[in-house]
N, C-alpha and C positions, 0 to 999 in steps of 0.2 A: 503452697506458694511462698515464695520468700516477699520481701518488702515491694520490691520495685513491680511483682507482677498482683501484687492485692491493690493496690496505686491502681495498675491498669484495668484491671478488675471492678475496681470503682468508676474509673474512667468511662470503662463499657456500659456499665448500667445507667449512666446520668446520660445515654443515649438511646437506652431502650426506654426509661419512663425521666420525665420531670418533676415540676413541683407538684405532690400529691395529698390532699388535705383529707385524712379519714383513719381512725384505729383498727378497721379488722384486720389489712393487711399486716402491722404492727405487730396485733395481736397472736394471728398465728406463727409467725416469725418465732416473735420472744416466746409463745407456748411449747413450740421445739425444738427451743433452747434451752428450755428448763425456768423460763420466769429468772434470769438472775435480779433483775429488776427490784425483785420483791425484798431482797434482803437486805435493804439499804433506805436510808431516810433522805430525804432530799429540804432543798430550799429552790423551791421553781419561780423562776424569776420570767417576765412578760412583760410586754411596752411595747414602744415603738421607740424610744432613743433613752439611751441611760442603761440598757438592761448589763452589759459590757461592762461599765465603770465600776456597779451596783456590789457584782459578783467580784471585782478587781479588789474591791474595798475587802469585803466576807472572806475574799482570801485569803487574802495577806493577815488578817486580823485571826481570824481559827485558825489558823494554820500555826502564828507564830503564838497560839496561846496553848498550840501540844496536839491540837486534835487534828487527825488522818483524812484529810480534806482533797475528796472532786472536784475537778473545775470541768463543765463539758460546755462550752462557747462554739461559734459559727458566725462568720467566717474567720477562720486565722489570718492573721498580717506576716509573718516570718517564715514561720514550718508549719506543713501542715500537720503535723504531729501534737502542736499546741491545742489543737483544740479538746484533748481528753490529756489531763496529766491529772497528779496527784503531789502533793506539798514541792509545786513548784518543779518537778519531774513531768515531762511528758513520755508518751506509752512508748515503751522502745518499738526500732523497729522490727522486732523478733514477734514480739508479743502481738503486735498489731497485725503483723502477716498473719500470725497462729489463729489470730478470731474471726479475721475474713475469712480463712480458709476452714472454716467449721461453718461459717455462716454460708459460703457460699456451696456448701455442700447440702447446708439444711435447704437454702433454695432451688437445688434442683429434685430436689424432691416434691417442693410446693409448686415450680412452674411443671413438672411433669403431670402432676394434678389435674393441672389445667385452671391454676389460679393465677392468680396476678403476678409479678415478678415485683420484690419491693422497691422501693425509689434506693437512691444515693442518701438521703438523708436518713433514711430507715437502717440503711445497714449500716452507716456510719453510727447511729444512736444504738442501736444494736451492740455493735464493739465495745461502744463508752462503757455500758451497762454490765457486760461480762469481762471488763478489767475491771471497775471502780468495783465489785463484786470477789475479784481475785484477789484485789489490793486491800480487802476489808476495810473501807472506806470508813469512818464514823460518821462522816456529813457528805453529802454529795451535794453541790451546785449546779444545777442545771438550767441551761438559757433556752429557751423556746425558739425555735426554729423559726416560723410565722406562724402568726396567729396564737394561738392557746388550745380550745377546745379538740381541736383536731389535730393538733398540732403531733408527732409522733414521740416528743416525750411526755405528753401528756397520757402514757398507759402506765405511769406511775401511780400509785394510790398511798403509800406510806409518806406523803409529804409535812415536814413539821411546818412549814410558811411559805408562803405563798406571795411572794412582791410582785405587784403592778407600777412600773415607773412608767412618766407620761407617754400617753396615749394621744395620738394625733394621726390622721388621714394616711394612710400606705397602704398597700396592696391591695387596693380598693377590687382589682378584680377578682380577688378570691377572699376577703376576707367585709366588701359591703361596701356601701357610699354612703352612706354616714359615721358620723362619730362615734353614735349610741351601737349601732352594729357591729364595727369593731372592736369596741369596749367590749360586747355582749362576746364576742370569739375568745377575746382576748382573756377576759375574767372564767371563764372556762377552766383554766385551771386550779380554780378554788375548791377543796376538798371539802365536805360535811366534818364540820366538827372539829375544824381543824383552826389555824390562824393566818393571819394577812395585814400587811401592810400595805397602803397606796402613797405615793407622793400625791399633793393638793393638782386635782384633777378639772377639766374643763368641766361647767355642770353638766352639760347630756353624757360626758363619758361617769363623773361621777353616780348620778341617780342609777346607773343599769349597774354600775359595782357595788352599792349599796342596796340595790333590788336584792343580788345575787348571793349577796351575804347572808341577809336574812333568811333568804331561801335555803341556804346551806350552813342556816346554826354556827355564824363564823362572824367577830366583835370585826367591827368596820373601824380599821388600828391608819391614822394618815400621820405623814412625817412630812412637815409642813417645815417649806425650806426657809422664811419668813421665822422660824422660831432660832436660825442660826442667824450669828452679827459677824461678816467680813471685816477684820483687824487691818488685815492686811493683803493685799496683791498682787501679783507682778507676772509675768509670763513664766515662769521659772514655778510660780505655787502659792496659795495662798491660804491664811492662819485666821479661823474663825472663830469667835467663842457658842457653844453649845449646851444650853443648860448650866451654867457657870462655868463650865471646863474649856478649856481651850486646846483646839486640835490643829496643827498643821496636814496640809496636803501639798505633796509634789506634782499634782494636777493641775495646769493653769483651767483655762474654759471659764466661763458664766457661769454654766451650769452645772460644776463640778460640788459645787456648796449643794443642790437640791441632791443631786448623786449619794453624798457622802453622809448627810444627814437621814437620806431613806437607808443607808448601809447602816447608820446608828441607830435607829432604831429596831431594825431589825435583828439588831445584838440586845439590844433590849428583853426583845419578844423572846430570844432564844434561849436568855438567863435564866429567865422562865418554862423551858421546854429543857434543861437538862443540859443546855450550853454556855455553861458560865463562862464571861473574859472579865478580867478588871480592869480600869479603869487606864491602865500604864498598857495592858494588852490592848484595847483601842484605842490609844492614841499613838501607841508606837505600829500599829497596823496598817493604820491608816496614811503614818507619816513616809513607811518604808512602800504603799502600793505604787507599783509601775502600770500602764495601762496604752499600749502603744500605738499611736494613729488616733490620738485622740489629743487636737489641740496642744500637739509634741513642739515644744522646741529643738530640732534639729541641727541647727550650724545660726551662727550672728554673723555682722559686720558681712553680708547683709543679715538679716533672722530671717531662719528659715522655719517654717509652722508647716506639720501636716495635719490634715483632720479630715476623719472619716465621714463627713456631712453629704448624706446621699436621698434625704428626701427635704422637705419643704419645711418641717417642726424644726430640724437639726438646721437649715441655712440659715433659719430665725437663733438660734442658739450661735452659730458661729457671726453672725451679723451684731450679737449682741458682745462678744467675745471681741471683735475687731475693733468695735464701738471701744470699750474698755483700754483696750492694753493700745492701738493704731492707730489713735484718730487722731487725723490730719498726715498722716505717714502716706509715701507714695510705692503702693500694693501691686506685684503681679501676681497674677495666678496664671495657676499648672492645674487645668481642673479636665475631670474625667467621668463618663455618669454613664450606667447602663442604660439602656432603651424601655425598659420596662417600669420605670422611675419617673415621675413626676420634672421632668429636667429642667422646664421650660419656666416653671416657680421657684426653683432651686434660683434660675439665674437671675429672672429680676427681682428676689430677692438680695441677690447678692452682688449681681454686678454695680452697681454703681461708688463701691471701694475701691475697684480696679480700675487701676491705669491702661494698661495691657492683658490679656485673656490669652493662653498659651492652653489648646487644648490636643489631649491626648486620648489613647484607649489601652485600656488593662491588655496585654499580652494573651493573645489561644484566646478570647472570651467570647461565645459568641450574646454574649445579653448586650453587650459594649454597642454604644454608638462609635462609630467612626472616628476620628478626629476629626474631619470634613462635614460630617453630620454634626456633630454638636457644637462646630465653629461656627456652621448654618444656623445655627438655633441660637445661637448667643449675638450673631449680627443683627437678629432683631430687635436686641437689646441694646447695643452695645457695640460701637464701630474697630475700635481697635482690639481686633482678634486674631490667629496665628493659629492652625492646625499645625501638628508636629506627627509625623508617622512613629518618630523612634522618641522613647521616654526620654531617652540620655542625651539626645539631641535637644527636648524641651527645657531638661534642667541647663545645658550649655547656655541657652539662648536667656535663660532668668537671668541665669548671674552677669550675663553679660547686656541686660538691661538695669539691672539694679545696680543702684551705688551702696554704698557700706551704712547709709544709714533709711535704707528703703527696706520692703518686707517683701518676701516670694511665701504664699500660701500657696500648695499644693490640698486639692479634696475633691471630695464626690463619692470616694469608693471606696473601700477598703482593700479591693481584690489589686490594685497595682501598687499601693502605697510600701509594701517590702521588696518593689524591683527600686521603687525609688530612693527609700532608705538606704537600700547599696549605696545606688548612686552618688547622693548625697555626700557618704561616708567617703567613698574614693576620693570625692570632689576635695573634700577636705583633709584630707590625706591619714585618715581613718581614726582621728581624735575626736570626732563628736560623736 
């Protein structure tokens, strides 16, 4: 296969199976592949919002202190190529054709069988593992797909740590309807013997991570965002002092200080495991991470913000974010949210910022609500709404609501926020 038919290749399978929660099929996949998995150390990162920023931080920081550093994230905003690179490299497309096309050879051998055919997420994690394996990796960063225990990078066992960043209500259909039970999926990926960190957790999700620890011979390590003091803020980034030290971040968000502080400790924990940075390595790591669709400033005069806020924890997070940098500012949104997502809290959450509600749908998607559909659903809330068929038509219709000193927030999703980043860019004639 060359690039553009392993694409389609993948395309095909995300219609023969969907979301799949369970390791055997994993297992035998990676078994006749040769286990490349096994030759590589990781840091498995898990939550429900922060897991993105967490690994954004771990990046930029190992990477620029020397060491040959994985990143394997879900979903990408830009290319889909970004979601397996190494020091800031994503997998060309030669290489990434070459491993689907071994892997999709190893699968017809398995569905000949008469076994299962693996999901999209399997053979996508699958490739991560026999490049970051080719590339002789020293650290690998891996983000949990959903959930943890079942999750399909969870067939890792050589993990040096283990981060839980907050934990709150998603996927309730496959991963529980309560807090404690998603905690419980979620802390799954804790190894015997190993290490971990949590950000300061809700108590029912904390006590089942601290069950779990003990159970698994592993110190209960929490990076408590409360032990950082914001200096400084502004939508552009803000400068926290941390244990005496002082770090700037080019991350604006609320929540980017509990983010970056679970990121510091976790370089902590690694100093300790054989992954020394100094102290100019984190804070020069931290100052240089970029992390896109995540409470982005995009274009002023009007500002323009996008953010990937797609469940009910993250609208509290972005509501807190508005609160800060926009209060009293007169706000449109550009908002867009799958059907399988909680939308209906997302909005009275968050509608009562906006002036006007401009809603859209992610392009090919079929999880997408409508624009019609989620305009319905926000009239409940909220009178003055506008379904838009075409993205580029919705961002027309912002700027030409807003004056130069109002705010257009674009969020919900991550899956359209890089047709609208284009957008944007055009808009502004390619300088922001």
């Amino acid at each position: 296969m060359n690039y553009e038919e392993s694409r389609a290749y993948i395309r095909a399978a995300e219609l023969k199976k969907g979301i799949v929660l369970g390791l055997e099929n994993m297992r035998e996949l990676m078994r006749r592949l040769g286990d490349p998995q096994d030759e590589l150390k990781y840091v498995h990162v898990a939550g429900t919002n922060g897991k993105g920023s967490v690994i954004a931080y771990l990046y930029s920081a190992l990477s620029g202190a020397g060491y040959r550093v994985g990143r394997y994230i879900s979903p990408s905003v830009y290319s889909y190529r970004e979601r397996m690179e190494v020091n800031g490299e994503p997998v060309s497309r030669e290489k990434f054709a070459a491993y689907v096309t071994r892997i999709a050879e190893v699968i017809d051998e398995i569905v000949k069988e008469g076994k299962p055919h693996p999901s999209v997420f399997e053979i996508e994690t699958a490739a991560a593992f026999l490049y970051f394996r080719d590339e002789k990796c020293d650290l690998v960063l891996m983000e949990v797909g959903m959930g943890g225990d079942l999750d399909a990078t969870n067939i890792i066992s050589t993990t040096v740590l283990s981060i839980l960043v907050s934990i709150s209500m998603d996927h309730t259909a496959f991963l529980g309807n309560t807090l404690g039970e998603i905690a419980e999926k979620k802390a799954g990926i804790i190894k015997p013997n190993s290490h971990m960190v949590t950000v300061k957790q809700q108590p029912e999700a904390e006590a089942v991570i601290r069950r779990i620890c003990a159970e698994q011979n592993v110190p209960y390590e929490t990076a408590d965002r409360d032990s950082a003091e914001v200096l400084e803020a502004s939508i552009t980034g803000q400068t926290f002092l941390y244990k005496g030290e002082k770090y700037t971040i080019s991350l604006a968000g609320a929540y980017q200080k509990e983010n970056a502080v679970a990121a510091l400790r976790a370089l902590e924990i690694l100093n300790e495991q054989g992954y020394p940075t100094t102290l100019v390595q984190r804070q020069d790591g931290l100052k240089r991470t970029t992390w896109p669709g995540r409470f982005a400033l995009l274009g002023t005069e009007p500002d323009f913000v996008v953010d990937g806020a797609h469940n009910p924890a993250a609208a509290d997070m972005l509501a807190a974010s508005i609160e800060r940098y926009f209060k009293g500012k007169r706000i449109i949104y550009i908002m867009g949210m799958f059907r399988d997502k909680d939308y209906r809290k997302v909005i009275r959450k968050t509608e009562k910022y906006a002036d006007t509600i401009l809603t859209i749908a992610a392009p090919d998607n079929p999880r997408a609500l409508t624009p019609q559909e989620l305009a319905d659903a926000v009239r409940e809330f909220h009178s003055d709404v506008r379904p838009f068929d075409n993205i580029e038509a919705a961002v027309a219709e912002a700027y030409q609501l807003a004056g130069k000193e109002d705010v257009i927030i674009a969020f919900g999703s991550l899956a359209f926020l890089g047709d609208l980043t284009e957008i944007i860019r055009k808009h502004n004639g390619g300088n922001q």
